[in-house]
Z-matrix of the N, CA and C atoms (Angstrom, degrees):
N
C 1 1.459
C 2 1.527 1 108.36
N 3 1.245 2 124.93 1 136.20
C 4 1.510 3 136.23 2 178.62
C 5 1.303 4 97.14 3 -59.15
N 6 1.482 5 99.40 4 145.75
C 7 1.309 6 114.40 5 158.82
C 8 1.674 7 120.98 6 -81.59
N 9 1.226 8 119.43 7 176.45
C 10 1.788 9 120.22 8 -175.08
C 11 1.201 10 98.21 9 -71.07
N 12 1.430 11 138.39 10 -22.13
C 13 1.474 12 131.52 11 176.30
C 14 1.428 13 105.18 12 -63.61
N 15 1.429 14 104.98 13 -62.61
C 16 1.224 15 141.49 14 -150.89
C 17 1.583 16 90.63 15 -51.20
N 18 1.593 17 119.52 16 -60.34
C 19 1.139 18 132.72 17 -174.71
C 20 1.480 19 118.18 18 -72.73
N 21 1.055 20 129.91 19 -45.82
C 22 1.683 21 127.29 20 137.35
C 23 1.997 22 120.24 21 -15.74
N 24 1.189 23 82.33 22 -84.08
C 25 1.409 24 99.68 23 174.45
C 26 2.267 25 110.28 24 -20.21
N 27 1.437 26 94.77 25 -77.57
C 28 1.402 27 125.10 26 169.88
C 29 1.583 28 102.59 27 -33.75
N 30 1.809 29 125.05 28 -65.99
C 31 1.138 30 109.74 29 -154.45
C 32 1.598 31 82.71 30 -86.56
N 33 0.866 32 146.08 31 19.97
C 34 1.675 33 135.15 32 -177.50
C 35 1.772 34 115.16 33 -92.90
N 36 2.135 35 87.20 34 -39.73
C 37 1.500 36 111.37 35 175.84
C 38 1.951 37 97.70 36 -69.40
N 39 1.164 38 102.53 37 -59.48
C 40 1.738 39 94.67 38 -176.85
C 41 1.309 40 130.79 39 -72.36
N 42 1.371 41 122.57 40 -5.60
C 43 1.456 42 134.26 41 148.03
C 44 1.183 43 104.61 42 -72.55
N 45 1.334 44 159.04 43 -45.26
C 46 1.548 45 153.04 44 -164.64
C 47 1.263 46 91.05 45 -61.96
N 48 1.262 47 121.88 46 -72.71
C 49 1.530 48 141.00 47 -168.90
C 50 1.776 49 106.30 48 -29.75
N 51 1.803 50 91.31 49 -62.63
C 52 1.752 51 81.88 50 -171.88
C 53 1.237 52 106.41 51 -86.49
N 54 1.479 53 144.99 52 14.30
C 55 1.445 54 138.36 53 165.69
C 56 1.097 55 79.92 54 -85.51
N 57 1.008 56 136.19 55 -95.05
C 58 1.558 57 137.34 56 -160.83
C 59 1.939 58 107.76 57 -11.12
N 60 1.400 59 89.96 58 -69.35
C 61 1.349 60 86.73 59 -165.16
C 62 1.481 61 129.74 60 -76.42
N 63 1.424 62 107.84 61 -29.02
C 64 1.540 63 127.57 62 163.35
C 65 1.965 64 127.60 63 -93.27
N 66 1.211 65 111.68 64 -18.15
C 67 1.169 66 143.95 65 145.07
C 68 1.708 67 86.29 66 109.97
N 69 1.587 68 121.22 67 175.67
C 70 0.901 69 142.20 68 -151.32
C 71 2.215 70 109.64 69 -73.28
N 72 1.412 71 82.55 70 -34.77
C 73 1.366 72 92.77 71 -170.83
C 74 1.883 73 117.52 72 -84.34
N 75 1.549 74 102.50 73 -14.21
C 76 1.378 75 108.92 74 178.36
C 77 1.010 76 122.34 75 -107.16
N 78 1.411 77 110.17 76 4.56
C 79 2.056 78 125.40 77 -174.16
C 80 1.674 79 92.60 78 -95.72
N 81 1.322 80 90.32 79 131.87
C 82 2.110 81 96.47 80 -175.01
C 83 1.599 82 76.52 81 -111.01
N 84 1.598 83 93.22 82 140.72
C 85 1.700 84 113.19 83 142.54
C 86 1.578 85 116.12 84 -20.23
N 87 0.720 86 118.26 85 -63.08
C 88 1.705 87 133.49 86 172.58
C 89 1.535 88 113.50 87 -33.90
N 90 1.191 89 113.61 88 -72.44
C 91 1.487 90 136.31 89 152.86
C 92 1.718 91 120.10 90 -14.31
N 93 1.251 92 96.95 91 -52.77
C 94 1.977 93 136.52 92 -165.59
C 95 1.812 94 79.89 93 -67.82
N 96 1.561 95 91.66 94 -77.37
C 97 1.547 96 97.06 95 -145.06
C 98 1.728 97 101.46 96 -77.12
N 99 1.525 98 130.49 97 -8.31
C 100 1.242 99 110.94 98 157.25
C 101 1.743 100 125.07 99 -79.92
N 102 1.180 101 82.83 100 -41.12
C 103 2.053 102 83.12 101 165.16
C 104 1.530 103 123.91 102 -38.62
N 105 1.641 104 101.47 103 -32.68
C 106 1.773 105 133.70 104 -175.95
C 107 1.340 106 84.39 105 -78.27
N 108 1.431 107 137.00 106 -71.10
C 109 1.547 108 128.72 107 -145.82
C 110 1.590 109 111.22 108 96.17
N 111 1.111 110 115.29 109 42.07
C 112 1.382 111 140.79 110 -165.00
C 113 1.546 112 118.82 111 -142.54
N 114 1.541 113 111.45 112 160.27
C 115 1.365 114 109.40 113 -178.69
C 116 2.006 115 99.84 114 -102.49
N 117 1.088 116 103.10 115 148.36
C 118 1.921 117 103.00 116 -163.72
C 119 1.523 118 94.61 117 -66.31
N 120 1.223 119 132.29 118 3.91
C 121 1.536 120 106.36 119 176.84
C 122 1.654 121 102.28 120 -125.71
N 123 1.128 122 120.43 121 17.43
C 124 1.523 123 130.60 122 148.84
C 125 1.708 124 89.11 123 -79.40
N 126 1.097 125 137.92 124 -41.48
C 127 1.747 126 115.34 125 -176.74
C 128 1.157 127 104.35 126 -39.60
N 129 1.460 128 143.99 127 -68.09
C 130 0.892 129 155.18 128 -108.13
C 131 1.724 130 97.74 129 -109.62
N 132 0.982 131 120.90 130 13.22
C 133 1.614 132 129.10 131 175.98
C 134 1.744 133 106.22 132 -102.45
N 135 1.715 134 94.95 133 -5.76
C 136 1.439 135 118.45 134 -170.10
C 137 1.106 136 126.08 135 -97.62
N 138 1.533 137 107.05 136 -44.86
C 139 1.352 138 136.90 137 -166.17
C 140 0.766 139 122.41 138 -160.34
N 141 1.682 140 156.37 139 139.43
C 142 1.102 141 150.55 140 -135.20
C 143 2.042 142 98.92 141 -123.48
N 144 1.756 143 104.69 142 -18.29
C 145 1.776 144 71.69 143 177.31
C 146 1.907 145 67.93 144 -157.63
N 147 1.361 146 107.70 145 -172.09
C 148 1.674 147 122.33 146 174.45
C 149 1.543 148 97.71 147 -79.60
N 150 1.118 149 121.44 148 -30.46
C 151 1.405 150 135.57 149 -169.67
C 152 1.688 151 102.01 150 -79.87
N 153 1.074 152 120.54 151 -5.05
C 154 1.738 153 118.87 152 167.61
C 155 1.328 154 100.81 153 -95.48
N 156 1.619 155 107.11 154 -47.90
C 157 1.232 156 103.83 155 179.48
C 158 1.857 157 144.15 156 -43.77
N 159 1.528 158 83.81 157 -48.83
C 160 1.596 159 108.84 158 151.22
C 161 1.423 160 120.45 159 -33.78
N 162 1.650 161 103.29 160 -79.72
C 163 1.282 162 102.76 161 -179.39
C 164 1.593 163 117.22 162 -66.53
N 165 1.127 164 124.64 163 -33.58
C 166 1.687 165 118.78 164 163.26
C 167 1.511 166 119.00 165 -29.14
N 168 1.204 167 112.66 166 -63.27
C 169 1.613 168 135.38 167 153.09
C 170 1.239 169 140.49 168 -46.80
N 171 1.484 170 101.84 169 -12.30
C 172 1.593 171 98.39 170 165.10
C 173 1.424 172 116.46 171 -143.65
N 174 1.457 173 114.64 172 11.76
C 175 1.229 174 149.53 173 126.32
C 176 1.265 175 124.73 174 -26.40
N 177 1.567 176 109.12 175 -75.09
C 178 1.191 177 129.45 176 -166.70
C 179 1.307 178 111.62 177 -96.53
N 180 1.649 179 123.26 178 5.99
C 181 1.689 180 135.17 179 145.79
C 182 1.405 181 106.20 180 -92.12
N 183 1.372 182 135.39 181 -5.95
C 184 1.732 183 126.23 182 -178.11
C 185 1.583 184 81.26 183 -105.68
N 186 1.076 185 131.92 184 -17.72
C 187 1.455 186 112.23 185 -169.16
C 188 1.957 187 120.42 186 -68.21
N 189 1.690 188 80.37 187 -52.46
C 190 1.141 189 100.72 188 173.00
C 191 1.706 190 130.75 189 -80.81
N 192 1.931 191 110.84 190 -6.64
C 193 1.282 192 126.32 191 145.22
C 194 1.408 193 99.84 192 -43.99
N 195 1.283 194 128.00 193 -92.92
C 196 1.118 195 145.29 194 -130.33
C 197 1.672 196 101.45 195 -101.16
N 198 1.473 197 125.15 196 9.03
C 199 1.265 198 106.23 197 155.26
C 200 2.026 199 108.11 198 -95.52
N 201 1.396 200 95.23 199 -18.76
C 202 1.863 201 99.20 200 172.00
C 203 1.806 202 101.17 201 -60.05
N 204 0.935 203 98.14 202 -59.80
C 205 1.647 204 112.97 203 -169.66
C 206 1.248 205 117.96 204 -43.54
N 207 1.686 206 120.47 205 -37.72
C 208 1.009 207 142.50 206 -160.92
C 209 1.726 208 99.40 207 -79.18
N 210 1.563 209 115.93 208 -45.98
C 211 1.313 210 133.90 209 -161.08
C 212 1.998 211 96.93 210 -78.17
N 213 1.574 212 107.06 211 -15.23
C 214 1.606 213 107.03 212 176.19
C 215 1.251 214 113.34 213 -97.78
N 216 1.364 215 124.68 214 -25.44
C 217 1.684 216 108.41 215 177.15
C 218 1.519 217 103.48 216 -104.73
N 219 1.499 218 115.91 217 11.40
C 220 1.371 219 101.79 218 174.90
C 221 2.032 220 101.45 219 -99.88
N 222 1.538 221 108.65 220 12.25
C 223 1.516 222 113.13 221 -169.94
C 224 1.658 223 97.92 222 -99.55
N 225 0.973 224 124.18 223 140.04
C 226 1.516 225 143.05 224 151.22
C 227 1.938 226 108.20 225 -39.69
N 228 0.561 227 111.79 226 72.87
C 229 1.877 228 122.90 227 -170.13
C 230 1.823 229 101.54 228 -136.68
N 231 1.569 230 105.41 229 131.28
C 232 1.238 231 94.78 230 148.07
C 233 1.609 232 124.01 231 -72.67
N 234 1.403 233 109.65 232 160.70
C 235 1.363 234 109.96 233 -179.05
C 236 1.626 235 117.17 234 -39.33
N 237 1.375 236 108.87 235 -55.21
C 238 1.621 237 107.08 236 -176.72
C 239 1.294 238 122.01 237 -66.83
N 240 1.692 239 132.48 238 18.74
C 241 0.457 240 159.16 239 87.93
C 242 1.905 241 150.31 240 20.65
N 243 1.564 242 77.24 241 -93.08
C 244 1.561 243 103.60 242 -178.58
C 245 1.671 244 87.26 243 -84.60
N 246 1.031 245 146.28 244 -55.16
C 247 1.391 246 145.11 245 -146.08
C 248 1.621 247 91.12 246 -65.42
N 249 1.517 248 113.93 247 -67.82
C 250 1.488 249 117.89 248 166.53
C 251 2.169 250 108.25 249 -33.77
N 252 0.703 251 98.16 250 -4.24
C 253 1.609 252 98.81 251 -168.36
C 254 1.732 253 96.69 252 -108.32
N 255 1.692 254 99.74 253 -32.00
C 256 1.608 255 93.64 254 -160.50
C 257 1.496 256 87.49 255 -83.36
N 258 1.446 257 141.76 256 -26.95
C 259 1.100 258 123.70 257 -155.64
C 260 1.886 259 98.38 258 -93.93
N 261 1.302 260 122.75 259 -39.85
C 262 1.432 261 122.19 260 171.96
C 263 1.640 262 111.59 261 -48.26
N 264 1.433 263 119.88 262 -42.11
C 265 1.543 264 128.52 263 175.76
C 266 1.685 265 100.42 264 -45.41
N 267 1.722 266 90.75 265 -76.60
C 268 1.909 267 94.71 266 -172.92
C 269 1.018 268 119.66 267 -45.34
N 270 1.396 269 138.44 268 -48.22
C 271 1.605 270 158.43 269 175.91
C 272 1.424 271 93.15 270 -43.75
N 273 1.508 272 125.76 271 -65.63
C 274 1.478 273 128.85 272 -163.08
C 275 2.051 274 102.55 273 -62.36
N 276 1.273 275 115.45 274 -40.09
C 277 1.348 276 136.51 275 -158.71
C 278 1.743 277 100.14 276 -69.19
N 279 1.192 278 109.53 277 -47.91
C 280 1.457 279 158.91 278 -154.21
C 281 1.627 280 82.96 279 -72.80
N 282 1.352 281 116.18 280 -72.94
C 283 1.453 282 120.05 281 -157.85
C 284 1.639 283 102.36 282 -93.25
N 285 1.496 284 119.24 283 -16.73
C 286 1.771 285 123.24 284 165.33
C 287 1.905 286 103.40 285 -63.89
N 288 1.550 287 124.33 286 -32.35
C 289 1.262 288 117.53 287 -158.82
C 290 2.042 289 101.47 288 -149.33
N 291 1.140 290 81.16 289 47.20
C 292 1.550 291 90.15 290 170.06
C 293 1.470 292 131.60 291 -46.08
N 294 1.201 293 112.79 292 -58.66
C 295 1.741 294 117.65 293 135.89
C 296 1.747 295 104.29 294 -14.12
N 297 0.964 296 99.00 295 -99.48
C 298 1.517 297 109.95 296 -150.81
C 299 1.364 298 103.82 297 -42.10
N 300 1.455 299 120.59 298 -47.38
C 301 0.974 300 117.28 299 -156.33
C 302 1.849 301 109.38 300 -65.37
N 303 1.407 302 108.91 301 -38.12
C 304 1.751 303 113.69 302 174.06
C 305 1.305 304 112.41 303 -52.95
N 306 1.663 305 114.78 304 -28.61
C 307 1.841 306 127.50 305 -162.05
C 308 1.522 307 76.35 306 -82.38
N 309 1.605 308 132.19 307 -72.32
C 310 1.064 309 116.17 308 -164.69
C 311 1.574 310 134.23 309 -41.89
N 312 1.488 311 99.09 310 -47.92
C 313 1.722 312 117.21 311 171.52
C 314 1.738 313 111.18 312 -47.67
N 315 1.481 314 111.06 313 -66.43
C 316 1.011 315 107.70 314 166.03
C 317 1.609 316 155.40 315 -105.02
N 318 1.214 317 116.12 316 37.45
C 319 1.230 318 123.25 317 -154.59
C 320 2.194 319 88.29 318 -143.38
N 321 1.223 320 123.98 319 23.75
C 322 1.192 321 131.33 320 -174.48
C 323 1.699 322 107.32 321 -62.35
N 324 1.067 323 114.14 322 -32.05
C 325 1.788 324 112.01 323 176.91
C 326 1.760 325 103.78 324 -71.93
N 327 1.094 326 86.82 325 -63.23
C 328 1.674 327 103.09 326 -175.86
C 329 1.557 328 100.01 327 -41.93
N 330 1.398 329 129.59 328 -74.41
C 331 1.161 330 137.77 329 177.33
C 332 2.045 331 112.92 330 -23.82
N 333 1.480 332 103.89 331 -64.82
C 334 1.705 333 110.37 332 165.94
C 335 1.357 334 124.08 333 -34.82
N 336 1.604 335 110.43 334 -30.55
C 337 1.328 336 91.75 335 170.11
C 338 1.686 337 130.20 336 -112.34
N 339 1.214 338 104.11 337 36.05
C 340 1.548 339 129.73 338 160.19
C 341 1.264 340 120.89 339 -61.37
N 342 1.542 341 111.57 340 115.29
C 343 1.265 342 101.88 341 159.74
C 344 1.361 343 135.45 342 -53.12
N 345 1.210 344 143.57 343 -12.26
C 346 1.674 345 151.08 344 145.28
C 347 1.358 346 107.08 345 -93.30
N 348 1.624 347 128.09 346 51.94
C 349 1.335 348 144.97 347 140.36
C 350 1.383 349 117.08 348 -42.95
N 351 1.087 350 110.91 349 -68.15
C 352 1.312 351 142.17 350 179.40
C 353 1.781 352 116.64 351 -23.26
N 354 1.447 353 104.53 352 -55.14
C 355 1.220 354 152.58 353 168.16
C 356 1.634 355 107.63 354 -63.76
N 357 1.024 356 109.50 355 -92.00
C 358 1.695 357 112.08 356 152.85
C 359 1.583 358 125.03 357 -3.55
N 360 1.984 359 111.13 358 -75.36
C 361 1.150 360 120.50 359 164.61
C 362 1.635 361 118.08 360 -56.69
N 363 1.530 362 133.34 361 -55.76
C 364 1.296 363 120.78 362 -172.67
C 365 1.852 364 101.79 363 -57.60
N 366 0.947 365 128.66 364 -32.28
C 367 1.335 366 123.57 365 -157.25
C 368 1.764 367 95.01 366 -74.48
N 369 1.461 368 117.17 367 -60.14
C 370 1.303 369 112.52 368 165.90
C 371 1.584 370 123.61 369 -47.33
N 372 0.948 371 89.16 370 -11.87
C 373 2.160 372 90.61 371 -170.34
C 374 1.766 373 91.82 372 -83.85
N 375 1.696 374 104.00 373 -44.59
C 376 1.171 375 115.59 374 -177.13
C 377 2.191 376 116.59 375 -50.70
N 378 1.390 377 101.63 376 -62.04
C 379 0.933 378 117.28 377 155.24
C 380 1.374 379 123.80 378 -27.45
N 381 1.517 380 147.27 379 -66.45
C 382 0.939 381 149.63 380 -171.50
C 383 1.217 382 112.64 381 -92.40
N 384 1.572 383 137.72 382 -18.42
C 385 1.586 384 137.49 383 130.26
C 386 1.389 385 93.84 384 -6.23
N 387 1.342 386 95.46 385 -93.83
C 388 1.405 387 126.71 386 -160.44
C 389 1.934 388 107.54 387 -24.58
N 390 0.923 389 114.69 388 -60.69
C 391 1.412 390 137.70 389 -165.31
C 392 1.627 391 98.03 390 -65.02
N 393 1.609 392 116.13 391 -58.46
C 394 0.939 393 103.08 392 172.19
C 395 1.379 394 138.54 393 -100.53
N 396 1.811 395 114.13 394 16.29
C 397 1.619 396 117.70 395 137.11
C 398 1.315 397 113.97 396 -28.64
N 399 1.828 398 104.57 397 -72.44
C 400 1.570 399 129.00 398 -152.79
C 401 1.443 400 103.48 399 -58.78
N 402 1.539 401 120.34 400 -41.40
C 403 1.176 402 132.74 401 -150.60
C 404 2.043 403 101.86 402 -78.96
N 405 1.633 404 102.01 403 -46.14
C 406 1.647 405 113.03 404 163.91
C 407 1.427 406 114.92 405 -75.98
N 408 1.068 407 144.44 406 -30.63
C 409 1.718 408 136.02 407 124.91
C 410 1.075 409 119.42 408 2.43
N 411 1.623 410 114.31 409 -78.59
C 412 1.433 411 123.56 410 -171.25
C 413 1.716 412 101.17 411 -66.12
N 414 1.323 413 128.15 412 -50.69
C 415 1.203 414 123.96 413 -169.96
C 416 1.603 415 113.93 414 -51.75
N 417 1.276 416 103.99 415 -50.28
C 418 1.387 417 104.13 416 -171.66
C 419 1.577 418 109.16 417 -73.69
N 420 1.170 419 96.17 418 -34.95
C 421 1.872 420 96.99 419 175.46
C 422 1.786 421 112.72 420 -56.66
N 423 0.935 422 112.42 421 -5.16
C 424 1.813 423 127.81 422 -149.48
C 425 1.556 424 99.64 423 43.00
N 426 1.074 425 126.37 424 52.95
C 427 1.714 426 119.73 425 161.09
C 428 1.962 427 105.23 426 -99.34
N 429 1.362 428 115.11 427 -10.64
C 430 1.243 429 128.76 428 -169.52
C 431 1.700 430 97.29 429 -105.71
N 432 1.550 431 114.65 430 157.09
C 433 1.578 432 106.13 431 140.28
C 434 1.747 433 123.60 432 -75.25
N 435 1.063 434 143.81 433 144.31
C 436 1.204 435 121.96 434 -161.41
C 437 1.715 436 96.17 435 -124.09
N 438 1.126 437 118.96 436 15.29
C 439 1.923 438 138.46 437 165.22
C 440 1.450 439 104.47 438 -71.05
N 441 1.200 440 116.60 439 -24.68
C 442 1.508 441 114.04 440 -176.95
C 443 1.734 442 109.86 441 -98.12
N 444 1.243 443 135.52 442 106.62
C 445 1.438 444 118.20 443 -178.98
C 446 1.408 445 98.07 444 -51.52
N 447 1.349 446 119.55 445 140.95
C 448 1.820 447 134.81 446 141.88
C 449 1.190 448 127.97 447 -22.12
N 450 1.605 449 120.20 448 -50.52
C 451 1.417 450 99.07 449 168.39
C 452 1.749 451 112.56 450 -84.74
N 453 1.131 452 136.25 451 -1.47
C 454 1.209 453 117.55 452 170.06
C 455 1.963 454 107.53 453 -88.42
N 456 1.255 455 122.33 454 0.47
C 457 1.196 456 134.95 455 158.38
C 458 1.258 457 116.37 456 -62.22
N 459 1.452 458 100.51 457 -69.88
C 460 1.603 459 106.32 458 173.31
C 461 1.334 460 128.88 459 -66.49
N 462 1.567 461 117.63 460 -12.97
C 463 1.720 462 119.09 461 173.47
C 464 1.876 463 96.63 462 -71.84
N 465 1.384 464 126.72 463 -35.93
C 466 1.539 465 137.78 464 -170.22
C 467 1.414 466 102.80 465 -73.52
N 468 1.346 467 109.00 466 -52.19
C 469 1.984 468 93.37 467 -177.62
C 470 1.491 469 107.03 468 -89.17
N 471 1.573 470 115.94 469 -27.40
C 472 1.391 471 100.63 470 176.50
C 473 1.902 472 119.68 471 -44.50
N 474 1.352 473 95.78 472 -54.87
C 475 1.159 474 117.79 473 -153.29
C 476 1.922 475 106.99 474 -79.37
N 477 1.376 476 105.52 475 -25.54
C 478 1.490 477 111.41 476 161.54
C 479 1.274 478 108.46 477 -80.13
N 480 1.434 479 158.21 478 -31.58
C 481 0.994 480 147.39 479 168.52
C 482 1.648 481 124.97 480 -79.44
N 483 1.523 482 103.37 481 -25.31
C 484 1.843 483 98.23 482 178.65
C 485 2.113 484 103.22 483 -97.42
N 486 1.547 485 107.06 484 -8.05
C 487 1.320 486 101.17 485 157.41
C 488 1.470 487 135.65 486 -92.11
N 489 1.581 488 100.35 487 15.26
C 490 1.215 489 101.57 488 -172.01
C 491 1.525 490 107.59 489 -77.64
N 492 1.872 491 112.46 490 -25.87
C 493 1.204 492 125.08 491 -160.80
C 494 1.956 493 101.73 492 -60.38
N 495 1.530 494 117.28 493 -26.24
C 496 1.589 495 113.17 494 159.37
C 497 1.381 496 131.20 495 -57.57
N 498 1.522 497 98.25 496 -24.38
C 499 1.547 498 90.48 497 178.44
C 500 1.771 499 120.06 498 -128.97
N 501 1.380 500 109.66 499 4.70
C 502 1.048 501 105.46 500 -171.83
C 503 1.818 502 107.69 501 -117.63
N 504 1.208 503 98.21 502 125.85
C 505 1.316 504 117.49 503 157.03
C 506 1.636 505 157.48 504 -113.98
N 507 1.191 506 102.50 505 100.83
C 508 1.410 507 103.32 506 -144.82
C 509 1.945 508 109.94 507 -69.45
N 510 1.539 509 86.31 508 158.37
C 511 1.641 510 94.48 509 -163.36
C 512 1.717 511 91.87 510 -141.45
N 513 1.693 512 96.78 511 160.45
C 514 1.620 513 105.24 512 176.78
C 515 2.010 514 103.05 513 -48.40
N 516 1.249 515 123.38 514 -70.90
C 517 1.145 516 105.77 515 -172.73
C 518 1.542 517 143.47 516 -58.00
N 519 1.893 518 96.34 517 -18.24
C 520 1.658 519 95.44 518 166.02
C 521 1.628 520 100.39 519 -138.07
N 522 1.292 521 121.54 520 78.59
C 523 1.451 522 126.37 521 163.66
C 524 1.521 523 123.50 522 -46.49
N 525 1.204 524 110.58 523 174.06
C 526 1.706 525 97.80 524 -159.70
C 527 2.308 526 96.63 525 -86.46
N 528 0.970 527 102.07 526 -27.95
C 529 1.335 528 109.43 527 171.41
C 530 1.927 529 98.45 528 -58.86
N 531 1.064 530 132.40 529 -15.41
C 532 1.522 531 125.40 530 157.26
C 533 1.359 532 107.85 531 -65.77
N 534 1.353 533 102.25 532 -61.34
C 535 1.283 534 105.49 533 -162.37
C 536 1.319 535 124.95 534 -83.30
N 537 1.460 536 106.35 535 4.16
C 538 1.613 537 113.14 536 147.88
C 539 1.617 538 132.83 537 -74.93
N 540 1.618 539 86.19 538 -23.53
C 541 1.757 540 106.92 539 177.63
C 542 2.018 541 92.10 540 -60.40
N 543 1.440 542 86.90 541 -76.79
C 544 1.751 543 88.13 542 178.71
C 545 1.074 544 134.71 543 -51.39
N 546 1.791 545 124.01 544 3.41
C 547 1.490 546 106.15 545 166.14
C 548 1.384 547 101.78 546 -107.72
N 549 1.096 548 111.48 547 -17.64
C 550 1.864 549 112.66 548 169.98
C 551 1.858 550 110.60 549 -55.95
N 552 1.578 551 96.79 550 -38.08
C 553 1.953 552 94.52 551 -155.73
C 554 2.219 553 71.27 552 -79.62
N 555 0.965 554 110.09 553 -73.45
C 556 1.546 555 113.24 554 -175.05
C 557 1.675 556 119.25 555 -21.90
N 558 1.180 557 115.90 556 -52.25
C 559 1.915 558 134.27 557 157.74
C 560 1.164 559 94.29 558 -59.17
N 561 1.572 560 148.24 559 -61.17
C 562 1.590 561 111.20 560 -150.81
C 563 1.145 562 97.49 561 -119.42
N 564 1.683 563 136.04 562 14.74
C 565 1.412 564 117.37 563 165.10
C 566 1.237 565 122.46 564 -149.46
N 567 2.016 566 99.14 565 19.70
C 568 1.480 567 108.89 566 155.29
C 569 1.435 568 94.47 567 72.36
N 570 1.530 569 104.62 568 144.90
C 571 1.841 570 124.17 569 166.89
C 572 1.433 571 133.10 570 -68.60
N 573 1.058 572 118.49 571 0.80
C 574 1.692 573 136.23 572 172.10
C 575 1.305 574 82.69 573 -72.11
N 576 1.756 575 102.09 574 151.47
C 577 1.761 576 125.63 575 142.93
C 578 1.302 577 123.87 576 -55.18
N 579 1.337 578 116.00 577 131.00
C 580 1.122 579 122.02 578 -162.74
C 581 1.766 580 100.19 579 -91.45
C-alpha cells in the first residue's frame, strides 16, 4: 500500500496529466481521483482544493527551474556558456515536468488567481532575472549581439524552448539532451553554414 507521499505524489502526476490535457477548468475532482483509483473525497485528505493542486504542480516545476538556474549564474562561466547551460537546464526541467510545464504556458490567467500566486509570480520574475543577467553579460562582454534588447531575446529563446514541450517528443534516436545540443549550437551560432 502507498505511502501519503507515495499517494500525493500519484494524484499530483494524474492531475498534471488531465490539466494538461483537458485544461485546468474542465478536469473535476472526480476525474483526479479516478485516474488515482480512489474515491474524490479521499483527495481531499491530500489537498484541500484542485486549486492547491495546481499550484503544487507548477510550483514544484518553478522550483526546480530556478534551483538549476540558480546553480548557473552562481558558476564562474562566461555568459556563452551559462546561456548554453540555461537552455540544457530548461530542456532537462521541461522533459522532468512536462505536465506542468504546458499548465504553466497555458493556463497563465487561471494560475493569477491562486492563492500561492504570489509564489508563482516571484519565481517567474526570478526566472527571467536570470535569463536576462546572462543575456546583458554576453552583450557587454561582446559574446552577445547587443542590437537586439535582452528582453526581446529572452521572450525568443524562452518561448522556443518551453514551447517545444507541444511538439517535441523524445525518442531513442533524438533524446531531448539532442535537442538541447541543437538549440544551444542554433542560439549561439545561428542557422547559416558555418
Amino acid at each position: 500500500m502507498p505511502g501519503a507521499r507515495d499517494r500525493r505524489s500519484l494524484i499530483l502526476e494524474q492531475a498534471a496529466n488531465l490539466f494538461a490535457a483537458k485544461g485546468i477548468v474542465a478536469t473535476t475532482v472526480r476525474e483526479i481521483a479516478d485516474a488515482v483509483g480512489i474515491l474524490s473525497g479521499s483527495l481531499y485528505h491530500h489537498f484541500k482544493s484542485k486549486d492547491e493542486m495546481v499550484s503544487a504542480i507548477v510550483t514544484g516545476y518553478l522550483d526546480d527551474l530556478v534551483a538549476g538556474y540558480e546553480k548557473i549564474v552562481s558558476a564562474d562561466s562566461a555568459p556563452r556558456e551559462k546561456l548554453a547551460d540555461l537552455v540544457r537546464t530548461s530542456l532537462a526541467v521541461i522533459e522532468a515536468h512536462p505536465h506542468a510545464t504546458e499548465i504553466y504556458q497555458n493556463s497563465g490567467s487561471y494560475l493569477t488567481s491562486l492563492e500561492d500566486y504570489d509564489r508563482i509570480s516571484s519565481a517567474a520574475a526570478t526566472v527571467q532575472q536570470v535569463w536576462l543577467r546572462v543575456l546583458e553579460e554576453g552583450a557587454a562582454s561582446g559574446d552577445f549581439r547587443d542590437d537586439i534588447p535582452p528582453r526581446v531575446l529572452y521572450r525568443l529563446l524562452r518561448d522556443a524552448l518551453w514551447l517545444s514541450v507541444r511538439w517535441f517528443k523524445p525518442t531513442r534516436q533524438y533524446p531531448a539532451r539532442r535537442l538541447a545540443e541543437d538549440f544551444v549550437s542554433t542560439f549561439l551560432d545561428g542557422i547559416t553554414p558555418r
